[in-house]
C-alpha positions in Angstrom: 17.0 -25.3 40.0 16.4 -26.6 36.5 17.3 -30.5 35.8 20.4 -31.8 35.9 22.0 -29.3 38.7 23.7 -29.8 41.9 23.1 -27.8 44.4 26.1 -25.6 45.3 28.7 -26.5 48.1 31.2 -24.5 49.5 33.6 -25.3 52.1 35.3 -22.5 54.5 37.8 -23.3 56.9 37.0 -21.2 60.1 39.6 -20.3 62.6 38.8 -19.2 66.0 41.1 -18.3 68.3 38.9 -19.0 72.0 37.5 -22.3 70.7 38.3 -25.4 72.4 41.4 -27.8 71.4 38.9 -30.8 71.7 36.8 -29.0 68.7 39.6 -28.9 66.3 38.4 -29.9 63.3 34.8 -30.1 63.9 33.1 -30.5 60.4 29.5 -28.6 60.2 27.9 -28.4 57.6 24.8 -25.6 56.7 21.7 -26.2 54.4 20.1 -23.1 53.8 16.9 -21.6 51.8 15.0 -25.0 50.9 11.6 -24.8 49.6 10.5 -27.8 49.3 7.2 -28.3 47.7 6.2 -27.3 44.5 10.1 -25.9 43.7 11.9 -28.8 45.1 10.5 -31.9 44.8 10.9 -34.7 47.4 13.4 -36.9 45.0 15.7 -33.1 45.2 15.5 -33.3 49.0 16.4 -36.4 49.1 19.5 -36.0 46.7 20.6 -33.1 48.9 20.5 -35.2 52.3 22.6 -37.8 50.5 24.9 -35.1 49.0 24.9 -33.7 52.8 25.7 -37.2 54.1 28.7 -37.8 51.7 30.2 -34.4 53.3 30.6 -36.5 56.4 30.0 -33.5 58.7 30.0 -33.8 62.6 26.8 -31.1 62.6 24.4 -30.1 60.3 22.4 -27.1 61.0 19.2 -26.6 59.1 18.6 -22.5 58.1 15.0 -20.8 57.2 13.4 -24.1 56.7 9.8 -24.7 56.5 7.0 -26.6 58.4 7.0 -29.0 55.2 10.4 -29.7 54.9 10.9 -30.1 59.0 7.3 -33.2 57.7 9.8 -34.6 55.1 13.1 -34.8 57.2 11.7 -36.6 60.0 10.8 -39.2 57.6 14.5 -39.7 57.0 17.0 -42.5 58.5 19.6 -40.3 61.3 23.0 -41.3 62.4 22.1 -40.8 65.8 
């Protein structure tokens, strides 16, 4: 990620037949393939938590992240 780029956000709308009426429109949102450390630096992380944040998601689910990055997170304000 060189300066000045985002990192990339796509949105799918999901339809599944068997799921609940009360989860209709559930918002989650996936972050996936963060290195943080010497390839993401801690002012990138924190850019892509408040990027996350503005997506106003109900869930967010963390993919392939490391022991470093799970150090940096919990250092983070939560909703809940």
């Amino acid at each position: 990620m060189g300066a000045g780029e985002r990192f990339a956000v796509n949105e799918e709308r999901i339809w599944l037949d068997a799921l609940p009426e009360v989860f209709g429109g559930l918002r989650v949102v996936q972050i996936s393939d963060i290195h943080h450390g010497l390839f993401l630096p801690k002012a990138k992380l924190i850019e892509a938590v408040q990027q996350t944040n503005r997506l106003r998601a109900d869930i967010v689910v963390l993919l392939e992240t490391s022991s470093p990055i799970r150090a940096q997170i919990s250092n983070l304000p939560r909703k809940y």
